[in-house]
N, C-alpha and C positions, 0 to 999 in steps of 0.2 A: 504494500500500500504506500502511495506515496505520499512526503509530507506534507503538500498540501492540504491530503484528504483528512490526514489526523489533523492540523490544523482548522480546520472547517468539523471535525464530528465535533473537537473539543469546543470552540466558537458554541455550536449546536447547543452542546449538553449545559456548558454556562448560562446558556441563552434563556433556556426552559427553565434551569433551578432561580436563578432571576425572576423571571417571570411568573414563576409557583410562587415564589415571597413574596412580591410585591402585589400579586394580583393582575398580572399585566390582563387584558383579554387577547384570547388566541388570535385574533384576527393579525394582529401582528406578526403571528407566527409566520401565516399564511404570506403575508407580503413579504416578508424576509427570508424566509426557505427558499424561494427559487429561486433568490439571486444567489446560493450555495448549495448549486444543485451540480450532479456529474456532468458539469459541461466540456464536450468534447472527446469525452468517453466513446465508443463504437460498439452499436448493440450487436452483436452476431449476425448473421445472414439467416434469415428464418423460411423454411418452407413446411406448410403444414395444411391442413382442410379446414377450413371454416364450419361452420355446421351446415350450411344449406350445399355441404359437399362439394363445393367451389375448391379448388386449390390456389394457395395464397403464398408464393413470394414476396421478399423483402430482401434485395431492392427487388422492387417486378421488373419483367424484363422489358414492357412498354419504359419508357425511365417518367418519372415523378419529381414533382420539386421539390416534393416534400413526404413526410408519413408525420401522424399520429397516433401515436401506440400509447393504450391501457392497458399495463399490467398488472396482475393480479395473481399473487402466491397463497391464498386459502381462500376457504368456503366463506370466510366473514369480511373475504374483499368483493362479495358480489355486491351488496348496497352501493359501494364510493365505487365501484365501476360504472354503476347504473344511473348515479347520480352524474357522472362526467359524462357517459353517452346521453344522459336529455338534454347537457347544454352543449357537446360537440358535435351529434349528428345533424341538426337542423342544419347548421351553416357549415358543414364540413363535408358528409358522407355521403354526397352526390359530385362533388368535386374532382373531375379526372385529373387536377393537378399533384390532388393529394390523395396518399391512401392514408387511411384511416380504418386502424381495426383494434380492437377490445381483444386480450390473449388471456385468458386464463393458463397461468404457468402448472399446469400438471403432473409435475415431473414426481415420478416416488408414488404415483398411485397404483396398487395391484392391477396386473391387466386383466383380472375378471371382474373386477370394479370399474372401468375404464368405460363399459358402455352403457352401463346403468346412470354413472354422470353425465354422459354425454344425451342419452333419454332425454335423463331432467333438466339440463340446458336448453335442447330442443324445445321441450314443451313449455317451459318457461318466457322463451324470449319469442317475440313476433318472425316471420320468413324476412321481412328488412333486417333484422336485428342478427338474424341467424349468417346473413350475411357477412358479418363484419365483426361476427365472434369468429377467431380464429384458433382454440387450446392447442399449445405446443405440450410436448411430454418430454421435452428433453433441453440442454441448453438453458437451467436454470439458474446456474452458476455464476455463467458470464454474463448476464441479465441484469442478476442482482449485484454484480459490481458496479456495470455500467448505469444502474438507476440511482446508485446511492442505497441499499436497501437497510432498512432499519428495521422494519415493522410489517408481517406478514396483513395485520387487521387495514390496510391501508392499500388503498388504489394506486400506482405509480404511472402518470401521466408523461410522455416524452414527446417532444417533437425533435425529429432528425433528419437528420439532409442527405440524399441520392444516397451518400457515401457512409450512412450510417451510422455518424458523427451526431452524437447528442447535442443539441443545442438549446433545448431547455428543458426542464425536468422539474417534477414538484410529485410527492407526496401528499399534499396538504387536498381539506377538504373540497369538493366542488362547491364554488361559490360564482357569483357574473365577477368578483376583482380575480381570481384567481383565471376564468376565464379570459378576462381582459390582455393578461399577461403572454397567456399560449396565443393569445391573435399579435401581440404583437413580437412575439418570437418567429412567427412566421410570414411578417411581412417580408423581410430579406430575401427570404427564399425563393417568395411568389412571383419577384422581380424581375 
């Protein structure tokens, strides 16, 4: 790990025992996390099926100016994914500049378990939605380097370029400020 990042988890962990003293309200949190997010980090090359059985690369081989990816490492990141897809897909996930897909990181589940989850994703999420869930089972590792990962209970939001170069990254809840943010991460790109 390099010492940036311990410089940045420590900042982090200061940050929060501060702000449990004083009271701060979380919202702050939320503005301040993504400016100390893994920026520039490189999420893996990911090929996997969505649910509605589409196969999904990352980069795709059409090229894109951009992705946004919602990761998510447990069953108690399905709400802050769902909450990030009601304010991403309206203005994102008809976009052929961008891809945009929601991954539940699956990795370590039994493969006789494997399609009984997958079921209950299906019937859970609408045939649009099913589209743009894509669960990997593998490649969880280099994931959660590249996101910054701290907390399984927690949505990890990224925007990244052709080249798979993270360029902004937040953990924090969906909110329109936090959304504000991911759009203006990705003017550069769209340029």
């Amino acid at each position: 790990m390099s010492a940036s990042r311990h410089v940045v988890r420590a900042f982090r962990a200061a940050w929060a025992k501060a702000a449990t003293r004083r009271g701060l309200v979380s919202t702050l949190l939320i503005a301040v996390a993504p400016l100390f997010a893994a920026v520039n980090d490189v999420i893996p090359a990911l090929e996997t099926t969505a649910l509605d059985n589409q196969k999904v690369a990352i980069p795709a081989p059409a090229p894109r100016k951009a992705y946004i990816l919602i990761f998510g490492f447990q069953r108690d990141s399905d709400k802050p994914m769902a909450a990030w897809d009601h304010l991403i897909a309206p203005a994102y996930a008809g976009n052929p500049q961008i891809g945009y897909y929601a991954i539940p990181v699956l990795e370590g589940v039994p493969g006789l378990i494997k399609p009984v989850i997958l079921r209950g994703m299906r019937r859970s999420l609408s045939p649009e939605q099913q589209s743009r869930y894509a669960p990997i089972f593998e490649g969880a590792a280099a994931i959660k380097k590249a996101v910054d990962f701290g907390d399984a209970h927690f949505a990890y939001v990224t925007v990244i370029s052709p080249e798979r170069r993270v360029v902004w990254s937040t953990h924090a809840a969906a909110s329109e400020q936090a959304f504000v943010q991911l759009r203006k991460a990705l003017e550069p790109l769209l340029k």
